[in-house]
C-alpha positions as CSV (number, residue, x, y, z in Angstrom):
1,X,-31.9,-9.2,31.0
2,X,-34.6,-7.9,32.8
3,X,-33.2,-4.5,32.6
4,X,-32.8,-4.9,28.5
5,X,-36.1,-6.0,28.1
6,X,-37.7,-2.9,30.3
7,X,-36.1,-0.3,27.8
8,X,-37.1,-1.9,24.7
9,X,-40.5,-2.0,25.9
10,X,-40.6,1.6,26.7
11,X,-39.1,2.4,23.5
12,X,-41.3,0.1,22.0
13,X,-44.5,1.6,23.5
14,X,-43.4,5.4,22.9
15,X,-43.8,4.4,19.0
16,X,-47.4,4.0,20.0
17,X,-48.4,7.1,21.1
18,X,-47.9,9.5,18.3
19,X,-50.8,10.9,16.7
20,X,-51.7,10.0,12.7
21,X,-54.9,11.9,11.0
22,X,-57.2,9.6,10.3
23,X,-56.4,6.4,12.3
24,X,-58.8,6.8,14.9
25,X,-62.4,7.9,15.3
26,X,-65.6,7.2,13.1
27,X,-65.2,8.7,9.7
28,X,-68.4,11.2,9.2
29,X,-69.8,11.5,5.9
30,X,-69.5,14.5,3.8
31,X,-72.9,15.3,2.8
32,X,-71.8,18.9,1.0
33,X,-72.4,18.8,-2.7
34,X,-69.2,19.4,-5.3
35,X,-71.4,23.0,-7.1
36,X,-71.6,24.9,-3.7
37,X,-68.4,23.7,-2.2
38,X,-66.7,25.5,-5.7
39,X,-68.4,28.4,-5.2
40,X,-67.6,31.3,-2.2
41,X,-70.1,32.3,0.4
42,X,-71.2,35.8,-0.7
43,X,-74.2,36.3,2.0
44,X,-74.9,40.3,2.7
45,X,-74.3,41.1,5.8
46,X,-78.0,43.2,6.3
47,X,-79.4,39.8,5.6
48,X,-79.0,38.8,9.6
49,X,-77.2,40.4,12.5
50,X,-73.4,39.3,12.7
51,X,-71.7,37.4,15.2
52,X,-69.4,39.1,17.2
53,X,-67.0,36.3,16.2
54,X,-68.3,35.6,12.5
55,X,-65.2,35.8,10.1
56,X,-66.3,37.7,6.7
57,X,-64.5,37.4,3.6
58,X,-63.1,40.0,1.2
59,X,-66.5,41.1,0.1
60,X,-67.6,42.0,3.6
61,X,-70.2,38.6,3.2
62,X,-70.9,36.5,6.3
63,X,-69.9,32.9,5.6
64,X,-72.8,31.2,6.4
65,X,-74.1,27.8,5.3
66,X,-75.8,26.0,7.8
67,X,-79.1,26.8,7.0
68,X,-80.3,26.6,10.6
69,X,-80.2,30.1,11.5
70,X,-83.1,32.1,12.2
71,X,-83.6,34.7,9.6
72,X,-86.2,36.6,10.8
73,X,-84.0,38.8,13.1
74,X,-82.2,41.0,10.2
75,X,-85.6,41.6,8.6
76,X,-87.3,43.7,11.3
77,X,-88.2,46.9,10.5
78,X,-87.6,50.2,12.7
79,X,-90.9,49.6,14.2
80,X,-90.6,49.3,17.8
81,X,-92.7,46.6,18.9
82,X,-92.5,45.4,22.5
83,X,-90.0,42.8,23.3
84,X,-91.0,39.3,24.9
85,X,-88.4,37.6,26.6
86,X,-87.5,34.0,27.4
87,X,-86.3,33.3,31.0
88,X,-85.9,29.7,31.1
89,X,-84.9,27.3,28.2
90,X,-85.5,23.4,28.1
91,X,-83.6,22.6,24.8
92,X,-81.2,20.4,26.8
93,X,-77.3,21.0,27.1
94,X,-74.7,19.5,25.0
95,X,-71.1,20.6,23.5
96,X,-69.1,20.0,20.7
97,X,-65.3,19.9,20.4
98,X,-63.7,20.2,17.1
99,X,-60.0,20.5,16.2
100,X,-59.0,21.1,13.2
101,X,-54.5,20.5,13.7
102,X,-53.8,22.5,10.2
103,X,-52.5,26.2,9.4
104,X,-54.8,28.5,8.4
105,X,-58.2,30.4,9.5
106,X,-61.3,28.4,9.4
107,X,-64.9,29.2,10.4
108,X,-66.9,26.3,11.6
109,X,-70.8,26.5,12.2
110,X,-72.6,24.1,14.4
111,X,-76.1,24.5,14.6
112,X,-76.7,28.6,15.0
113,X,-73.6,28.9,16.1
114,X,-70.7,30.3,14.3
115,X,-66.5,30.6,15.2
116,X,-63.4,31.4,12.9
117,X,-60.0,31.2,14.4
118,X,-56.7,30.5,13.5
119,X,-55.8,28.1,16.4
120,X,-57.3,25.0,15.2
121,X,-59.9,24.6,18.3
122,X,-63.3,25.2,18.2
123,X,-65.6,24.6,21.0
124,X,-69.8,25.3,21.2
125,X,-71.3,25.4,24.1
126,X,-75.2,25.4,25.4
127,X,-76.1,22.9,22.1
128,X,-79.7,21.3,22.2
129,X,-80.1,17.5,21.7
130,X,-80.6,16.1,18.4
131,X,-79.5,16.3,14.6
132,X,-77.8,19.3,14.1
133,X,-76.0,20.6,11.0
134,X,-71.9,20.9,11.0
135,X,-70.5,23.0,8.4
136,X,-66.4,23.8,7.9
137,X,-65.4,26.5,5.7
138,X,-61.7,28.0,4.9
139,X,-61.4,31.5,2.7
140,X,-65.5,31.4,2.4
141,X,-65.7,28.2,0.6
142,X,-67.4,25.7,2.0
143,X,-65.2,22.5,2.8
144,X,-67.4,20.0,4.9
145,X,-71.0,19.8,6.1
146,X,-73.0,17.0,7.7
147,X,-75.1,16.4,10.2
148,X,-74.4,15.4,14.3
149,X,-76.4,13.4,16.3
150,X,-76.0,14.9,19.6
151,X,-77.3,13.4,23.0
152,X,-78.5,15.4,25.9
153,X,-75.3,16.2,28.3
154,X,-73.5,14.9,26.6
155,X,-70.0,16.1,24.9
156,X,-68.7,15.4,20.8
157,X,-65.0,15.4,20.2
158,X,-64.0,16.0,16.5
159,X,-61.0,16.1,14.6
160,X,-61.6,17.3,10.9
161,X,-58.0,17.1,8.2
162,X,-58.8,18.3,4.8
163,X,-57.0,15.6,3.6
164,X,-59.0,12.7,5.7
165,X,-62.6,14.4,6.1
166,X,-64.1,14.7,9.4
167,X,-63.9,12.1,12.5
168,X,-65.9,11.5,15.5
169,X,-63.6,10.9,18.0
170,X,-66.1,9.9,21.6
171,X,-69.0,11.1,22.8
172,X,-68.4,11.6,26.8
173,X,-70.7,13.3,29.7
174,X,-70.3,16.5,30.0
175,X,-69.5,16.2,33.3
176,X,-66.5,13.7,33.4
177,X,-64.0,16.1,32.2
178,X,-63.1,20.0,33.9
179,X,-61.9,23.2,32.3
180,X,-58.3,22.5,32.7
181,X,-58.6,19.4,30.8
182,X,-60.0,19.9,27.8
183,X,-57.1,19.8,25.6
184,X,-56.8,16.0,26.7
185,X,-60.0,15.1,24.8
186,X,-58.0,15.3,21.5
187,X,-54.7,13.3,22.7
188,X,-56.4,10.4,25.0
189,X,-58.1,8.6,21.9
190,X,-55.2,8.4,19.9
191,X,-52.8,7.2,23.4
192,X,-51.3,9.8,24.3
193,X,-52.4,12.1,27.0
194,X,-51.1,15.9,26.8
195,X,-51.3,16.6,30.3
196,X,-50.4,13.3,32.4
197,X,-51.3,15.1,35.5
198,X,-55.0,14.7,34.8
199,X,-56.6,11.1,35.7
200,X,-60.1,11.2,34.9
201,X,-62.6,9.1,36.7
202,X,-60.1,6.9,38.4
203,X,-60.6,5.4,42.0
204,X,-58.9,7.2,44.7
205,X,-56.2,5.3,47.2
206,X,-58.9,4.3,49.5
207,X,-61.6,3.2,46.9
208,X,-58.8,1.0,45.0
209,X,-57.9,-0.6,47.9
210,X,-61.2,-2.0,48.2
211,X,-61.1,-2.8,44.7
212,X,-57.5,-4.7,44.9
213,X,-59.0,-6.8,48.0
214,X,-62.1,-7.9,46.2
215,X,-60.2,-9.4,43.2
216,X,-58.3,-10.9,45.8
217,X,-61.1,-12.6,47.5
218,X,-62.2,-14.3,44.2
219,X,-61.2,-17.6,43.7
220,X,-60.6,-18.1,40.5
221,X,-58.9,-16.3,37.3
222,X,-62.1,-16.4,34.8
223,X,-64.3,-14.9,37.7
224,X,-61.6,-12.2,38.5
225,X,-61.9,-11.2,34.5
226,X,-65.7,-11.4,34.9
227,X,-65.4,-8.8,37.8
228,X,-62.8,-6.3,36.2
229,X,-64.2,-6.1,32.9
230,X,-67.6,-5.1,34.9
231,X,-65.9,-2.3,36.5
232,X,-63.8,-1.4,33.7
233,X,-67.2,-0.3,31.9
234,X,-67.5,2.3,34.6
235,X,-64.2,3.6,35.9
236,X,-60.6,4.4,34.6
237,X,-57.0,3.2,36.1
238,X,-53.6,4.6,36.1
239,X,-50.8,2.3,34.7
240,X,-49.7,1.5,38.4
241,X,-53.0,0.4,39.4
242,X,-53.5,-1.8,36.5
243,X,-50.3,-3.4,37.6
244,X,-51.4,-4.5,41.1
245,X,-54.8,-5.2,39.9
246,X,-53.0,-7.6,37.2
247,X,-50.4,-8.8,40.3
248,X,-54.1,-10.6,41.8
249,X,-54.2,-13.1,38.8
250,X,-52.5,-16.5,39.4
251,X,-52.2,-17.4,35.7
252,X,-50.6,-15.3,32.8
253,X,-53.8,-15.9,30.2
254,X,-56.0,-14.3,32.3
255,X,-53.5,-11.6,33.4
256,X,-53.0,-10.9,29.6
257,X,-57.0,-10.8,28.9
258,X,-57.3,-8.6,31.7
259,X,-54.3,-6.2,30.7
260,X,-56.0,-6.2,27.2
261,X,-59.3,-4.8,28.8
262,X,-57.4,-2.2,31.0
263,X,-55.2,-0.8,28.4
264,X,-58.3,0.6,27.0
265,X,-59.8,2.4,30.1
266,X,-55.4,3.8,31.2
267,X,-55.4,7.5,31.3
268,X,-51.6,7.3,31.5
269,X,-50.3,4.9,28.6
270,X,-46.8,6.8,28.2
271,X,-46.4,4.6,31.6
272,X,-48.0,1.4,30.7
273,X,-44.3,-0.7,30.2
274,X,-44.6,-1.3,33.6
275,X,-47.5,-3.4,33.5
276,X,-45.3,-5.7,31.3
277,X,-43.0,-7.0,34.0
278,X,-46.1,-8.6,35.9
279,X,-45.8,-11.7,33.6
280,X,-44.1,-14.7,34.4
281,X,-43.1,-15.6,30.7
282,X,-42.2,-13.7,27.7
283,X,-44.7,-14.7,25.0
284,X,-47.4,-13.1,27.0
285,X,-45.4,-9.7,27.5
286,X,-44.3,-10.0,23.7
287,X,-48.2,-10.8,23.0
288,X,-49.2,-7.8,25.0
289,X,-46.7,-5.8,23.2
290,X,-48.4,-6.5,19.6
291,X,-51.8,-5.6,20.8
292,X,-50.8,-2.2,22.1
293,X,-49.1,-2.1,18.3
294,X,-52.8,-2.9,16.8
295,X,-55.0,-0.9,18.8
C-alpha cells in the first residue's frame, strides 16, 4: 500500500512543476500608449553613439524608447575639448533578469542600457537604485514599457509573454545566487529547479544538525512551528532535511503546518514526495498533496 501510494505521489507532484506563462509573479502594468506602440522606431543613428549590441532595424534606425539616455554625447562637435574622467561611482549596484521564453529577436532597454538577442535572456548589470524605465521592443515596434522599482544590491527576475504582459517574478540579494546558477532564477518560482545540483542558502551537515537538535529540545508542537517558521524567513532546505526536521513533530497538524511553511523555502521540490511518508494518517498526506496543487 505503502509502495502504491509513494508513486502516485510522485506522479502526482511532477504535475506540479511544469511551467505556465502567467501563473506566477506580480503582473507589471503596461504604461506604453496604443499610437507609439503602432508606430516603428525610426531614430537616426548620428543622433547618439550606438551600442555595440543595439539591434537596428531595416532603416538602419536605433530602436530606442526609453527616454533615459543621455543625448548629449552624439551632439559634440569635432572640437577637442579636454576629457574629465570619473574614477569612482556611488550610484549603487543592482541587476535585472528578464526572460522572455518566445521565438524571435527582441531588444529590451533598461535604464541606459540596451540588448537584442534571439535567445530569450537578457541580463543588465551595474544598475543604480531607484525607478527606472523598462522598455521591450520586437521588429522596432515598441511592445511593453514601464517603470522598475529597483533596490540597492539587490537582483529583479522577469519573465515578459506577449500574450500575458510582463511579470515580476522576486527580487533577491545579489549575492545569494553565483554565475553558474543563474538560469535557476527563472525555474525556482514556478517549482521546478533546472539544475538540482544547486541548493542555495541551505545549512550545511554540521549547521542542520544543530538545527534538528534544537527542535528537538522544544517541548511542544506549536513552539517547534514558532521556531521553524523563524528560521525559514532566513534559510532554505532540501527535501530530505525538511523530512527529518518534520520527523521532530509529535502530532500530524503541526507536522502539516510546518511542511506547508517549508515547501515554500525547498530548493529541490522534484523530490519533495518524500516528505509525504512522515505522516501517520492519510488525510494529512492527501491534505498536503492539495496545497502543493494550489500554490
Amino acid at each position: 500500500m505503502k509502495r502504491i501510494f509513494t508513486i502516485s505521489a510522485v506522479a502526482f507532484s511532477m504535475a506540479f512543476f511544469a511551467q505556465e506563462a502567467g501563473k506566477k509573479g506580480e503582473l507589471l502594468k503596461n504604461e506604453a500608449q496604443r499610437t507609439e506602440m503602432q508606430t516603428q522606431k525610426k531614430e537616426a543613428i548620428g543622433s547618439r553613439t550606438t551600442p555595440s549590441n543595439a539591434r537596428t532595424n531595416a532603416n538602419n534606425s536605433v530602436i530606442d524608447n526609453s527616454n533615459y539616455r543621455n543625448q548629449s554625447r552624439g551632439n559634440q562637435t569635432a572640437q577637442k575639448t579636454k576629457k574629465t574622467y570619473q574614477w569612482n561611482y556611488n550610484f549603487g549596484y543592482s541587476e535585472v533578469f528578464l526572460r522572455i521564453p518566445e521565438r524571435g529577436y527582441f531588444t529590451v532597454e533598461v535604464g541606459d542600457q540596451m540588448m537584442s538577442n534571439s535567445s530569450g535572456k537578457f541580463r543588465f548589470f551595474d544598475l543604480g537604485s531607484g525607478k527606472i524605465p523598462i522598455s521591450i521592443y520586437e521588429n522596432g515596434f515598441l511592445l511593453y514599457r514601464t517603470q522598475l522599482n529597483i533596490k540597492n544590491n539587490s537582483r529583479i527576475v522577469l519573465d515578459y509573454f506577449t500574450d500575458y504582459g510582463l511579470y515580476l517574478l522576486e527580487t533577491v540579494p545579489v549575492q545569494s545566487y553565483g554565475f553558474n546558477e543563474w538560469d535557476d532564477i527563472w525555474n525556482n518560482p514556478y517549482g521546478n529547479s533546472g539544475n538540482y545540483g544547486y541548493y542555495g542558502n541551505v545549512m550545511d551537515s554540521r549547521t542542520f544538525s544543530l538545527f534538528v537538535n534544537a527542535v528537538e529540545d522544544i517541548s511542544f508542537d506549536k513552539e517547534r512551528l514558532n521556531f521553524i517558521n523563524t528560521q525559514a524567513k532566513t534559510a532554505n532546505f532540501t527535501s530530505a532535511q525538511i523530512k527529518a526536521v518534520l520527523d521532530e513533530f509529535s502530532f500530524d497538524e503541526q507536522r502539516l503546518a510546518a511542511a506547508k511553511i517549508l515547501y515554500n523555502k525547498c530548493v529541490d521540490r522534484n523530490n519533495y514526495f518524500m516528505v509525504y511518508e512522515t505522516f501517520s494518517f492519510d488525510r494529512y498526506k492527501n491534505d498536503l498533496m492539495k496545497y502543493i496543487a494550489n500554490v
